[in-house]
C-alpha positions as CSV (number, residue, x, y, z in Angstrom):
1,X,113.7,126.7,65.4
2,X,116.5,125.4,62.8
3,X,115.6,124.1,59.2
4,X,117.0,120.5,60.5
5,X,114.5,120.9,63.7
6,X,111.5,122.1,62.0
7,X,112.1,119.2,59.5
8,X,112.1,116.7,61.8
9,X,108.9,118.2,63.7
10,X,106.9,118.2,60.0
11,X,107.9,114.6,59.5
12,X,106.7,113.4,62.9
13,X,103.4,115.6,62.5
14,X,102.8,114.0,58.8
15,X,99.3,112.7,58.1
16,X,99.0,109.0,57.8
17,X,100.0,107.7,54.0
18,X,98.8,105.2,51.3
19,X,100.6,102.2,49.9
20,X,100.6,101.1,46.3
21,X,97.6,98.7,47.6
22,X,95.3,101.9,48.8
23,X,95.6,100.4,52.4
24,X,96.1,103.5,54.6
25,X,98.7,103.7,57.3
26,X,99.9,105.8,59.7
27,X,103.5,106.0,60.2
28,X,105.5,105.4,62.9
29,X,107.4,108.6,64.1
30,X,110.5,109.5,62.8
31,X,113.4,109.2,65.0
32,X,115.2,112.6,65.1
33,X,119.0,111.9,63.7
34,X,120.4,113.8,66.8
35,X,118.8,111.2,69.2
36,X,119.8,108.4,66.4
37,X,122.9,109.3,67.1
38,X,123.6,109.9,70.4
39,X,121.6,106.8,71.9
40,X,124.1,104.7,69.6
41,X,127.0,106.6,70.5
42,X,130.2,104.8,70.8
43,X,128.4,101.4,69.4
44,X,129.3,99.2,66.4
45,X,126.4,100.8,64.9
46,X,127.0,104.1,65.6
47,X,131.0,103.9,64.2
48,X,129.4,102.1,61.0
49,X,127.2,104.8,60.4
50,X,129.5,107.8,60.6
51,X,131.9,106.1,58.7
52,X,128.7,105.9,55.9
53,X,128.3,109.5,56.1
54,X,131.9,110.3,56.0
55,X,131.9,108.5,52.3
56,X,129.0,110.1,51.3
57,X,128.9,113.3,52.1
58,X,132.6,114.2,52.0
59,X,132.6,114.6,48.7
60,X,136.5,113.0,48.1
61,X,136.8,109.9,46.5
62,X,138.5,107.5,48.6
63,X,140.5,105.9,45.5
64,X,142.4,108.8,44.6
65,X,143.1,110.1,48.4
66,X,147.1,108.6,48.3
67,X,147.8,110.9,45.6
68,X,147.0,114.1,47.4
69,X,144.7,117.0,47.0
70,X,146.4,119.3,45.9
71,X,149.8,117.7,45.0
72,X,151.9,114.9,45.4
73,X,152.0,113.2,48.6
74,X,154.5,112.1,50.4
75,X,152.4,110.3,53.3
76,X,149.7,108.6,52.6
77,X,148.7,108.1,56.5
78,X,149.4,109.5,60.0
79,X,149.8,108.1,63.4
80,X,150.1,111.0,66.0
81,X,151.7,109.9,69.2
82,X,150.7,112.7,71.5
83,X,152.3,112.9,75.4
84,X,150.1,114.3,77.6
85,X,151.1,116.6,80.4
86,X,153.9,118.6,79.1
87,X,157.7,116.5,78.5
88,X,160.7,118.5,79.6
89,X,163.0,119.1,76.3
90,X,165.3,119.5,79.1
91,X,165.0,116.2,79.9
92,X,165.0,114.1,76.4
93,X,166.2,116.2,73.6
94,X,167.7,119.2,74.3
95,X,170.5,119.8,76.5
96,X,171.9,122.2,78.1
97,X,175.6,122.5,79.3
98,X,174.9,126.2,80.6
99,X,172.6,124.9,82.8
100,X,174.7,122.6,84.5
101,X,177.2,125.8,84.6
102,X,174.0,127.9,86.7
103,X,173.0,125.2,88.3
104,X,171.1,126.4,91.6
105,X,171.4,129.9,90.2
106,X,168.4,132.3,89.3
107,X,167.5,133.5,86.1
108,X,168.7,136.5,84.8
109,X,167.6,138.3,81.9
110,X,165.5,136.2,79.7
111,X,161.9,136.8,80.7
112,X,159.2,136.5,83.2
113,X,158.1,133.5,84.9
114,X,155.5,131.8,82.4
115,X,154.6,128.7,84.6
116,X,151.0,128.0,85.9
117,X,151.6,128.3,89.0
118,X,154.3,131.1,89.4
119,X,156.6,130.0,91.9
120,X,159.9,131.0,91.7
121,X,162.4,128.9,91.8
122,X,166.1,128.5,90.6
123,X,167.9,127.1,87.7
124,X,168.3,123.1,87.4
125,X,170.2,121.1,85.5
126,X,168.7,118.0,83.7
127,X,167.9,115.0,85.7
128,X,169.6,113.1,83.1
129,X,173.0,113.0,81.6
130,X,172.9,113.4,77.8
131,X,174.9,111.2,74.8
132,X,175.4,111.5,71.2
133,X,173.7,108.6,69.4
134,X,173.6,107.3,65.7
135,X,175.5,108.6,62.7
136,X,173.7,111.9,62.7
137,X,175.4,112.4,66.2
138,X,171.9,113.3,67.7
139,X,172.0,114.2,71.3
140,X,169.1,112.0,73.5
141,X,168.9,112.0,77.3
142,X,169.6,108.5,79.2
143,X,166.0,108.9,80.0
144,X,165.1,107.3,76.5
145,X,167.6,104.6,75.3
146,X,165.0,102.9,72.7
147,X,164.2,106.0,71.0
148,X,167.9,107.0,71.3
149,X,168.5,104.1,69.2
150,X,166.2,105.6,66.4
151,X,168.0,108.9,66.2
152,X,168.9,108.6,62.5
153,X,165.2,108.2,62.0
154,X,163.8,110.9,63.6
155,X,163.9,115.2,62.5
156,X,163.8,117.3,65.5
157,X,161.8,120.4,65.5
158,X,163.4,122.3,68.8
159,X,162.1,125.6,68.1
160,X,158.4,124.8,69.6
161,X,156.5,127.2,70.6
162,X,152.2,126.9,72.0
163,X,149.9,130.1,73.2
164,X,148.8,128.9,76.3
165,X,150.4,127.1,79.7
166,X,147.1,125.5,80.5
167,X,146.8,121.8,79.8
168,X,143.6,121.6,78.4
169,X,143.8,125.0,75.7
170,X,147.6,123.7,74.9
171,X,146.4,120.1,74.3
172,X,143.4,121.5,72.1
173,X,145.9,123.6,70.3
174,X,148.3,120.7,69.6
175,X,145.4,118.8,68.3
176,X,143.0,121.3,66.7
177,X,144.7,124.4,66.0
178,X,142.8,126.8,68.5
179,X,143.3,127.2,72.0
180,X,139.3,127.0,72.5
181,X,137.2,123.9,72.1
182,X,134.9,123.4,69.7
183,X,137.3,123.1,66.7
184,X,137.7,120.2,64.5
185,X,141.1,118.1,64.9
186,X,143.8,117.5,62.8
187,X,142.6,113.5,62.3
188,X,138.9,115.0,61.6
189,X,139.9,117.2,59.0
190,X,142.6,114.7,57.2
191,X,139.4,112.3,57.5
192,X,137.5,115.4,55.8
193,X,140.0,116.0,53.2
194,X,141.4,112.3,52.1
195,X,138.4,110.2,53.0
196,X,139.3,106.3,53.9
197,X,141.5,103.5,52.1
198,X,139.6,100.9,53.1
199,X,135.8,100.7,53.0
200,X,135.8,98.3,56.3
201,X,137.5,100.2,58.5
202,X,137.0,103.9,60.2
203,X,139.7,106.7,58.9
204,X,140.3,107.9,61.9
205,X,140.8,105.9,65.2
206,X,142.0,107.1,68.8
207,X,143.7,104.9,71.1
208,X,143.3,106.6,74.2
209,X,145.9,106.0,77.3
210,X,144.8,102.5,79.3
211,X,144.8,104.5,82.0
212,X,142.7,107.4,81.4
213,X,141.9,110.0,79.0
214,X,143.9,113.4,78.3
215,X,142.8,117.0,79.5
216,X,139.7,118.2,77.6
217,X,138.8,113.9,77.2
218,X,137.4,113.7,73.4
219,X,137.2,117.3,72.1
220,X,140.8,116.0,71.6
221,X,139.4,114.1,68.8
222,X,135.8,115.9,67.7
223,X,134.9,116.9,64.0
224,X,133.9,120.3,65.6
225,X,132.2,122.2,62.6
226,X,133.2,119.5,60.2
227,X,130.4,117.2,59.6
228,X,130.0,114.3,62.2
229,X,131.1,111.6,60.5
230,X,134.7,112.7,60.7
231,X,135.1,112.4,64.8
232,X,137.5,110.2,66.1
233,X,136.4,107.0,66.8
234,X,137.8,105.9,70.1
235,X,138.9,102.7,70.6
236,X,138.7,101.3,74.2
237,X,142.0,100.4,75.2
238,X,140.8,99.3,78.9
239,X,140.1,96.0,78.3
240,X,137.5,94.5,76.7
241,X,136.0,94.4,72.9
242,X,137.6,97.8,71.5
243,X,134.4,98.7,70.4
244,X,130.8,98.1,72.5
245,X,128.3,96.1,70.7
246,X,131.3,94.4,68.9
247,X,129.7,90.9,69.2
248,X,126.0,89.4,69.4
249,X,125.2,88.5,73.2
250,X,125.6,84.7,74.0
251,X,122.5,84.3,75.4
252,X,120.8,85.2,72.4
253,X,120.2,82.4,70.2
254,X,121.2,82.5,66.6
255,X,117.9,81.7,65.7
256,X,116.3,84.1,67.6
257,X,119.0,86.6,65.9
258,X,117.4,85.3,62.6
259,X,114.1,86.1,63.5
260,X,115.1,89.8,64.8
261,X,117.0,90.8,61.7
262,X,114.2,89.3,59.5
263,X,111.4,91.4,61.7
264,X,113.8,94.7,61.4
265,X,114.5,94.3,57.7
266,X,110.1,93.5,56.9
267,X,109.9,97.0,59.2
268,X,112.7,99.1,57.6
269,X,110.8,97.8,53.8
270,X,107.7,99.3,55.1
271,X,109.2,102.5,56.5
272,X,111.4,102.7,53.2
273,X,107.9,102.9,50.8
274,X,106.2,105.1,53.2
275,X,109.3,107.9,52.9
276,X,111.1,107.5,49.5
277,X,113.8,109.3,49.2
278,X,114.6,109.4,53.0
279,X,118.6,109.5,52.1
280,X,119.4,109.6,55.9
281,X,117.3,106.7,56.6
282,X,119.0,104.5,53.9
283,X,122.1,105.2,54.9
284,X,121.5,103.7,58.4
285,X,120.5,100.6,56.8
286,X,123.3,100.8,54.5
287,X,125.1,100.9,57.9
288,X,124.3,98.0,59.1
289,X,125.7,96.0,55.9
290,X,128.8,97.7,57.0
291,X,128.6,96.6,60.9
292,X,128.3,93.1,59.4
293,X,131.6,93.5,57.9
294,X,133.3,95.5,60.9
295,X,132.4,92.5,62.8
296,X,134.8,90.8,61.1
297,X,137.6,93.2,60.2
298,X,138.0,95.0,64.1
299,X,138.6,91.7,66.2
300,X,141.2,90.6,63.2
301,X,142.6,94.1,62.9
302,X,143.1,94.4,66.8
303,X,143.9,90.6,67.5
304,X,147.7,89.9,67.9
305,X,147.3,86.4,67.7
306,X,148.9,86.2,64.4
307,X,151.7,88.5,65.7
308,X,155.1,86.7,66.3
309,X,156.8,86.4,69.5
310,X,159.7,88.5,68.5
311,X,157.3,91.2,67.6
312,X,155.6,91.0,70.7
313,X,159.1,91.0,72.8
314,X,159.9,94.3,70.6
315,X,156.8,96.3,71.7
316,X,157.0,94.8,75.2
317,X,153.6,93.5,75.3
318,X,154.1,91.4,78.1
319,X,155.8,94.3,80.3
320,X,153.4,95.5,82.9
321,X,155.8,99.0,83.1
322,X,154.5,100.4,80.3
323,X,150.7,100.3,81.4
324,X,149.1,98.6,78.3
325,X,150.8,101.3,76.3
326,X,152.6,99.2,74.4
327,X,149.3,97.0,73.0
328,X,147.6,100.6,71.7
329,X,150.8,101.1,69.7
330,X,151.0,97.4,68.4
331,X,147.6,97.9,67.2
332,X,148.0,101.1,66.1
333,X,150.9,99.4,63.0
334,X,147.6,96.9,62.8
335,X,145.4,99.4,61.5
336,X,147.6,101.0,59.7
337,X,148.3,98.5,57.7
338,X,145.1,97.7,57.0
339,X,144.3,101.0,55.5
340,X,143.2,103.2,58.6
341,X,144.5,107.2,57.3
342,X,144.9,108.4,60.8
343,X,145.9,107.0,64.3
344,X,145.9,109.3,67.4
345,X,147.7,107.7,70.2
346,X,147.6,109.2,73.9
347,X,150.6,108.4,76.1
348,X,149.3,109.6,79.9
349,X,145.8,110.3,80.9
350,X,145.0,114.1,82.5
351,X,145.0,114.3,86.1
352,X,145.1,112.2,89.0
353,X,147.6,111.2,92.2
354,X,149.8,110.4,91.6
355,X,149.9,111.8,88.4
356,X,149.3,109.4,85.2
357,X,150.6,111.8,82.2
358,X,154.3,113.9,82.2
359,X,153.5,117.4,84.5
360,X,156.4,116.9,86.3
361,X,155.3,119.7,88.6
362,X,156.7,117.8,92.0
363,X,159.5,115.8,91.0
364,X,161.1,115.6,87.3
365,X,163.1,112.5,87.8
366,X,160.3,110.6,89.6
367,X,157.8,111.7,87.3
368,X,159.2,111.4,83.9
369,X,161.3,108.0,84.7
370,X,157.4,106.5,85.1
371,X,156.0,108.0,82.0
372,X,159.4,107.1,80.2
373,X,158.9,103.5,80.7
374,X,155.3,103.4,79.2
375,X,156.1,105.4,75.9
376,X,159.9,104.7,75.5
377,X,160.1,101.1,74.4
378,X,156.7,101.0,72.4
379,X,156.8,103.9,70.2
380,X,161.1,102.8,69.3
381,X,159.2,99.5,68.3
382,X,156.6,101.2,66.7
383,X,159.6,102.8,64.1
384,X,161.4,100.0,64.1
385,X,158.4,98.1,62.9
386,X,156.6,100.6,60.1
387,X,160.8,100.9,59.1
388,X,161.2,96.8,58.6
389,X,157.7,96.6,56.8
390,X,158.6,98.9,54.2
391,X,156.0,101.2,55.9
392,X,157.6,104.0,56.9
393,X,158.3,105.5,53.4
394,X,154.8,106.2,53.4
395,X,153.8,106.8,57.1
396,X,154.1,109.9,58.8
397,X,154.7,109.6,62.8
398,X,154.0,112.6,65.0
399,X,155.6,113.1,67.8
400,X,154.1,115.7,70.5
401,X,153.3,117.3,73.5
402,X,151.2,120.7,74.8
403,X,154.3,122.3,75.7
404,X,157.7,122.6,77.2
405,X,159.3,122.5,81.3
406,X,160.7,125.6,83.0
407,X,164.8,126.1,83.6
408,X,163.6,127.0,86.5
409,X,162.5,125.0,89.3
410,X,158.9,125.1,90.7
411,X,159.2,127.0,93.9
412,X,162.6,127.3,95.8
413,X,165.1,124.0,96.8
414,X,162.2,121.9,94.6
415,X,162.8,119.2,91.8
416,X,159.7,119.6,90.2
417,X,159.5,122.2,86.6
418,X,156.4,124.2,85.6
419,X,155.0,124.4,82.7
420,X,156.7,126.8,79.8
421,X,155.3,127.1,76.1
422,X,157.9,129.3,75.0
423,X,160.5,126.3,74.0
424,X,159.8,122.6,73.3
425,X,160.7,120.1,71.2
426,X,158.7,117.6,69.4
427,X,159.5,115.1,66.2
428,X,158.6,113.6,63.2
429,X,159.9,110.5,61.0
430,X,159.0,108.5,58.2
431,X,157.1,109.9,54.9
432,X,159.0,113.2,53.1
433,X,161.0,114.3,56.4
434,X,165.3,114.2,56.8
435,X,165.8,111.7,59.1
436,X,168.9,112.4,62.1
437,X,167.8,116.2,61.4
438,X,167.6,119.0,63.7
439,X,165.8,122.5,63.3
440,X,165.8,125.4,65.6
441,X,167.0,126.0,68.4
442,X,166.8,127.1,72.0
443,X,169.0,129.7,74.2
444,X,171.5,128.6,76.5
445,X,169.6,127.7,79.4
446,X,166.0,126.2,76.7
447,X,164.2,129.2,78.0
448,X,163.1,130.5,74.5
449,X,163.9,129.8,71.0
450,X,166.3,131.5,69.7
451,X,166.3,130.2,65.8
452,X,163.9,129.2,63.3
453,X,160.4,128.8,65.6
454,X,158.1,126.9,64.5
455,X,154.8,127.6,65.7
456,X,152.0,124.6,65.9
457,X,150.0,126.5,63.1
458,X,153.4,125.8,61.1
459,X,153.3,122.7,62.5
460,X,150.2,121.6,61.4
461,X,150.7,123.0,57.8
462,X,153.7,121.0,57.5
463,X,152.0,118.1,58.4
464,X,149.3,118.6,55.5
465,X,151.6,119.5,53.1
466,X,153.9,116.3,53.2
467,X,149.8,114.5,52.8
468,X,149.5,116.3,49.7
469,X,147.1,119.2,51.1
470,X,147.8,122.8,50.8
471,X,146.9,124.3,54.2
472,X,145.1,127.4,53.0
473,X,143.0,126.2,50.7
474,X,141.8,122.5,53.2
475,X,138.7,124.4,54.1
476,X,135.2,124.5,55.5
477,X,132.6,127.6,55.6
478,X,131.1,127.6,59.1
479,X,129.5,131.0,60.5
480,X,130.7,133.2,57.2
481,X,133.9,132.1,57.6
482,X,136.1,129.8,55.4
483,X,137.6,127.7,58.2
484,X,141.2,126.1,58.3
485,X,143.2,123.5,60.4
486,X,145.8,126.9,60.4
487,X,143.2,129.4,60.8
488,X,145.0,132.5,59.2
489,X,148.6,131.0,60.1
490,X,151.0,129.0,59.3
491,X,153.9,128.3,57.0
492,X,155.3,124.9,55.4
493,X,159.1,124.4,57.5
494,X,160.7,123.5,54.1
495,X,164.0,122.9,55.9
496,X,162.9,119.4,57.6
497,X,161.5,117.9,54.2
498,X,163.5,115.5,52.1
């Protein structure tokens, strides 16, 4: 049995006890924290409580968390914008003139066939024709005309590489570092690490897609070894109050509510003097101060009634293409603002038919020119807007997928591209990074890089590193090991930083 277990089964087998008075009582059992927890999982309660424990028992002082932990930082929060399904550099960033040259053509002499599915197929040439856009001359598909017009705002990492072809191990990696599940994310350790700005909000909120969640659902988001408190806390994005419990039912009298809080708190007194120094049990009444106030600061913080119209016609709130995309990013500026460190948004669920995420396995042009209209247009506006706010000096956008598309085409006279992890591109702007910047590269045909690879353990330390963290030393001792976002990789890419 564990120490936690057999603490829990001495408490609930405790004699009865004695008040100041001599009156004997017997208490009432305990409730074990793991079935605290889970029966309030994913309510106001719940959220309030782990972001309790995340303040206490991190250890970091929320106050000095802007400045870094280890030096100067240049971001002092995230928002990760992560497209699910695998988007074809082919098809945005990174063209090819070779392949319009080979065009029908097989491949010759770069490498096996590393799709999931291992049909072979012949060389294609993007779906879309390519431009140069901005001052920095950056090349962007037609497929993407509101990002295009942020070019001289975004650095380009080209040289991507991920282990695995599988959705759900890449789409841990991206997030967690490991292929396998069970590690913590990149949000649950900046949550471990920095703490919160501000004291009413969570640090760490997913938006997950309207439309579903992404392979592997919320390990995408789990503290993993990391204590508890630094999950995710997943916003639904479906309709709805974006958190359960949110408001007091309306058929529950305010007077009546009176009389339950006043019955709860005469309960909670008694159970307090019959287990002094019960840390875990005052935190959860602590907790509920802090629901009180999350009642007030969630439905302002995710409200758009204040918003402008011209704001609203930016993100293209009212444009049913992009599939209520556009409201997770609006609200995703929202929080930030008000002091949340880290926003994970997910653009395209996992599976489903037709497909709701970017595995353009049956028809590239079909595929990506749906997805493009959800993300497109929102995350441009989501730039655009940190940028006019004065924001994006400090913020830190992510831009990224699991992995990259084949050259090739997904069985013979197809339109559709496999998977490939051996070449992507993803991007960052904002906070500490050259803007209109390009690193790495791919070979003629985007097959494999060919300059400067960056692998997601670099990835990942370059992220920490412009938040003030040094990767190797951001770390947690689980099983005899002292455990790291990188693991035993990873290497700051100096050459995007400004």
């Amino acid at each position: 049995m564990s120490s936690e277990a057999s603490s829990e089964a001495s408490s609930e087998a405790s004699s009865e006890s004695i008040l100041a008075s001599g009156e004997r009582v017997a208490p009432a059992p305990l409730v074990p924290r793991r079935h605290f927890l889970s029966s309030s999982s994913g309510s106001l309660a719940s959220v309030a409580l782990s972001w309790l424990m995340a303040r206490e028992g991190s250890g970091q002082l929320p106050a000095g968390a802007s400045s870094g932990l280890h030096f100067p930082a240049k971001a002092k929060r995230v928002v990760q914008i992560f497209c699910s399904g695998g988007v074809s550099h082919l098809e945005t960033f990174d063209p090819k003139a070779e392949l319009e040259r080979l065009d029908g053509k097989s491949l010759e002499g770069k490498g096996e066939n590393l799709g999931f599915f291992g049909q072979p197929g012949m060389l294609m040439k993007s779906v879309y024709p390519f431009a140069r856009h901005g001052e920095s001359g950056s090349w962007v598909s037609s497929l993407l005309p509101h990002l295009a017009s942020c070019a001289d705002d975004l650095c380009f990492i080209h040289s991507m590489v991920a282990k695995s072809n599988n959705h759900t191990p890449a789409t841990f990696q991206m997030n967690s570092g490991f292929t396998l599940n069970g590690f913590p994310c990149m949000g649950a350790w900046l949550s471990y690490g920095l703490g919160t700005i501000n004291e009413d909000l969570p640090a760490f909120v997913v938006l997950p897609d309207p439309r579903g969640q992404p392979a592997g659902g919320s390990i995408n988001w789990t503290s993993g070894f990391l204590p508890a408190n630094h999950q995710g806390v997943a916003f639904r994005t479906d309709g709805g109050d974006p958190i359960a419990d949110l408001r007091t039912p309306a058929n529950l009298a305010p007077a009546d509510r009176v009389a339950d809080l006043r019955l709860l708190g005469d309960m909670n007194s008694d159970f307090a003097r019959l287990h002094p120094g019960d840390t875990d049990f005052a935190a959860r009444l602590r907790s509920y101060e802090l629901a009180a106030r999350m009642q007030v600061s969630i439905p302002e913080a995710t409200s758009f009634d204040d918003e402008p119209a011209a704001v609203r016609e930016l993100y293209g709130i009212d444009d049913p293409t992009n599939k209520g995309f556009s409201r997770n990013c609006l609200m995703a500026r929202r929080l930030l603002e008000r002091g949340v460190r880290f926003v994970q948004l997910f653009n395209g669920g996992s599976f489903g038919s037709p497909r709701i995420n970017w595995d353009g396995h049956e028809n590239m042009k079909e595929n990506h020119d749906t997805q493009a209209a959800t993300m497109d247009r929102p995350v441009a506006a989501l730039i655009k807007d940190l940028k006019d706010r004065g924001m994006l000096d400090d913020t830190l956008v992510v831009w990224s997928t699991e992995f990259g598309r084949s050259p090739v085409t997904q069985g013979i006279g197809a339109t559709g591209r496999d998977h490939h992890p051996k070449a992507f591109t993803c991007f960052l702007a904002g906070a500490g990074v050259k803007g209109g910047h390009h690193h790495g590269a791919t070979d003629d045909v985007g097959y494999g890089v060919v300059e400067d690879e960056v692998t997601i353990p670099d990835f990942h330390a370059t992220i920490l590193h412009l938040l003030g963290i040094d990767h190797e030393k951001l770390t947690y001792y689980h099983n005899g090991v002292n455990r790291r976002l990188t693991d035993v990789h990873g290497h700051v890419v100096r050459g995007i930083l400004s």
